[in-house]
Structures are given as C-alpha cells and as structure tokens.
N, C-alpha and C positions, 0 to 999 in steps of 0.2 A: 744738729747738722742741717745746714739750709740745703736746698735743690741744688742750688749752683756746685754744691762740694759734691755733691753723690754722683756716681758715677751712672751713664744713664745704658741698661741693659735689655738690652731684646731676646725674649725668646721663643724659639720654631719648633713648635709641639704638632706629631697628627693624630692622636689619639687622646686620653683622656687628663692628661693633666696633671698627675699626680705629682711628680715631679714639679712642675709649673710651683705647686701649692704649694711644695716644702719650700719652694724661694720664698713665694708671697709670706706665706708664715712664720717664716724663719728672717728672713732680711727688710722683706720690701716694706712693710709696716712697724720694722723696728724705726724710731726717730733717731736713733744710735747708727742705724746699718749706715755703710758708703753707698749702699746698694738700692738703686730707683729703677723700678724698670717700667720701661718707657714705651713696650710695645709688646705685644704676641701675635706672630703670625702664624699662620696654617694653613695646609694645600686641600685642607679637608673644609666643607663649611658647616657640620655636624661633630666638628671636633669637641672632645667636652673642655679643653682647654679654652678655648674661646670663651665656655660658657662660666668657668672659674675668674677667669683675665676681666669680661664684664661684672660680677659680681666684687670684682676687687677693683673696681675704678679702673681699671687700665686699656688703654688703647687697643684694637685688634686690627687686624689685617686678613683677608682670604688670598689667595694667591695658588691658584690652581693649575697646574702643568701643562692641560689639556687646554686651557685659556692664551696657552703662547706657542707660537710657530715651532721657537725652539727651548731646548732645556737653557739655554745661555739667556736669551729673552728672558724667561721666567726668573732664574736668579738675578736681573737685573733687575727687575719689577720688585721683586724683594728687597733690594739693594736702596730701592727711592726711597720705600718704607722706613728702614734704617736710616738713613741720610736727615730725611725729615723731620726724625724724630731723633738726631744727634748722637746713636747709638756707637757704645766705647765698644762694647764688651759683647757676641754676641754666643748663647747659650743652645746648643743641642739636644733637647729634652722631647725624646721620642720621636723625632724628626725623621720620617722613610725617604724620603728621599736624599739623592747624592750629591751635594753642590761641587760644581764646576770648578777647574782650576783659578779662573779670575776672580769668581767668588771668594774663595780659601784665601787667594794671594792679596785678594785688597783687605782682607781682616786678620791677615798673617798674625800668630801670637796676640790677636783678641777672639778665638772662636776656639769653644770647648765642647767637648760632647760627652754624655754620659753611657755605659755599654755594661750590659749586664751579664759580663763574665768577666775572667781576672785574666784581660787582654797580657800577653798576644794568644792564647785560648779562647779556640772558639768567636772568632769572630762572625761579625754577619749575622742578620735578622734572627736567625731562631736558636741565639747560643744558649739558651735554655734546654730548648728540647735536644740543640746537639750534644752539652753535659749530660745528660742524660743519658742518652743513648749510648757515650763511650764508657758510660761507666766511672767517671769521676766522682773521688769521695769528697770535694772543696769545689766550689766555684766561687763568686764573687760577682763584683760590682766595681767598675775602672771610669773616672773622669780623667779625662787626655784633654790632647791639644788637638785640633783635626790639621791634617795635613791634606795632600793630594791623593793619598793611598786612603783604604776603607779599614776603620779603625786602628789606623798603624801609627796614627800621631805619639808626641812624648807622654810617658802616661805624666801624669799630677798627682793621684793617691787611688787606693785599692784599700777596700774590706774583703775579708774570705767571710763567705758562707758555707758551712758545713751540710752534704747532700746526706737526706736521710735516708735510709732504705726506702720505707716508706711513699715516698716522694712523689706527686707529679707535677707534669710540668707549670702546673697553675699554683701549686701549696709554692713550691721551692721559685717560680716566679717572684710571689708574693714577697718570701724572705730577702730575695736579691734585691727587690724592687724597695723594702724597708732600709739596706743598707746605700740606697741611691740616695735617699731622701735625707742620710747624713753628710755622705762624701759631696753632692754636686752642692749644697749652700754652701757649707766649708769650703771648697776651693772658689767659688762665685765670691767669697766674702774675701780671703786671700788675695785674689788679684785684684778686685777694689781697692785693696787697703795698701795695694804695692808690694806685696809682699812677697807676689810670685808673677814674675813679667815672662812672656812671651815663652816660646821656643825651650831658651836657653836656660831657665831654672825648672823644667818641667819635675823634674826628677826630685824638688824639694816638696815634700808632701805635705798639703795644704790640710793642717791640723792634724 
C-alpha cells in the first residue's frame, strides 16, 4: 500500500500514550494497514505521547489552552495542524480536553474517542473510580463518534471488563485500559477500510 492510498490520521493524547502505541503497533507500521498517521498533537508538552509519536517517526504538535485568548482560538490552532498535514480521520486518545462545536462539526463523522467505561455508564474523567464506587460488577471500554455532548456520540463497539472484588482503581484501570488497546485500532482500521462511515453506521461494531 503506497502513502497516497492510506488514510492519513491524527491523533490528541494528554497523558502517556498508550493508546497512541496500540495504533503505531497495531496499524501505523503495518505496510498492509490503510492506516498513516500523520500527526500527534497535545496540550501538554511533557506528554509521553509526544515522546512515543517521536520515537515512531511521526510528526508532533504542542498546542496549549493557556497559549490562546480563547478555547475556539485553540481548537483552531489545532485545526491548522490537521489541515497541513491532510488529516481524514482524527482520534481521541486520552485527550482532557473538550473541543468546541465548530471543531466536532467540521470533522462530523471523522472524529472518534475512546472512554473507559461501557458508555452511556459513567461517563466523564474518572469512570473508573465512579465504577467503583457504585459498586458495578462489569465495566468496560466504549470507542464512539464524538458529538457535541460529553461522551454521548454513537457508540462503534464496547468490551466488558469484569470488576473484581479485589480491585482498585489502578489494577481495574489497567484492565479497561488493556481492552482499549483492542477496540480503538479495530475501529481506526474499520473506518480506513470504509467499512464503518460517519454518524450513521455507528452502531455496526468495528470487529
């Protein structure tokens, strides 16, 4: 597969990456994959994503919040990043911050995000520690479509994770964060391959 056939994908990580790596490992170095990705940006500049993204040849970007007047400025700034470097498809991988409605609307049904409960459960930053807390015997791992709302896009596919007694929020992280590392290449490779477009096939579940 040449460059010109691959689809070229960015993705907004602010923490370490891990996620990031199951792309590169799983897609972006296959010669097979549809899948090139073309940039990593982050609002953090000690992200370990960043320092994955260099390590694997790939282009990075900082893009800090505090660096723009407003949160709309800053999604744009992100926006050139993407533009410049041709991006189809772009990926949610750890990403704390909330992008803006013009943001979401000019990548309508090409922007995905990965969430580490079995959405619409528990959403928002700490659906770990909130399973936990209510006493759920199942949580999981959900890749969606991102919409306007905060994790409420169409989901794309879900793993259950089984909560063990035992459990804290870092062991049972860990296991959610294993079943990411299957769902978010699988649907990343999916929608390269055409297989699952936009919005409207959200619901066919990507492997």
């Amino acid at each position: 597969m040449t460059c010109r056939e691959a689809v070229n994908v960015a993705v907004l990580a602010s923490r370490g990456g891990s996620n990031l790596q199951a792309l590169i490992d799983r897609l972006h170095v296959d010669p097979r994959s549809p899948v090139h990705i073309a940039l990593v940006v982050s609002d953090r500049d000690g992200a370990g994503a960043l320092a994955r993204a260099r390590a694997a040849g790939i282009p990075t970007a900082v893009e800090r919040p505090r660096d723009h007047a407003t949160r709309e400025e800053f999604d744009r700034a992100i926006c050139v990043h993407l533009a410049a470097c041709d991006v189809e498809l772009v990926v949610l991988a750890g990403f704390l911050c909330i992008l803006r409605p013009a943001f979401v609307a000019q990548y309508a049904g090409r922007i995905i995000n990965t969430h580490n409960a079995l959405l619409p459960s528990f959403p928002g930053m700490y659906a770990v520690r909130d399973a936990l807390a209510y006493g759920a015997k199942v949580t999981g791992a959900t890749v969606h479509f991102v919409d306007e709302t905060v994790d409420g896009g169409a989901i794309i596919s879900q793993r259950a994770v089984r909560v063990l007694p035992e459990d804290s929020v870092g062991t049972l992280s860990d296991r959610v964060r294993a079943a990411e590392h299957v769902l978010l290449p699988d649907a990343v490779d999916a929608i390269s391959r055409g297989v699952l477009r936009g919005r409207a096939d959200a619901g066919q579940a990507a492997g």
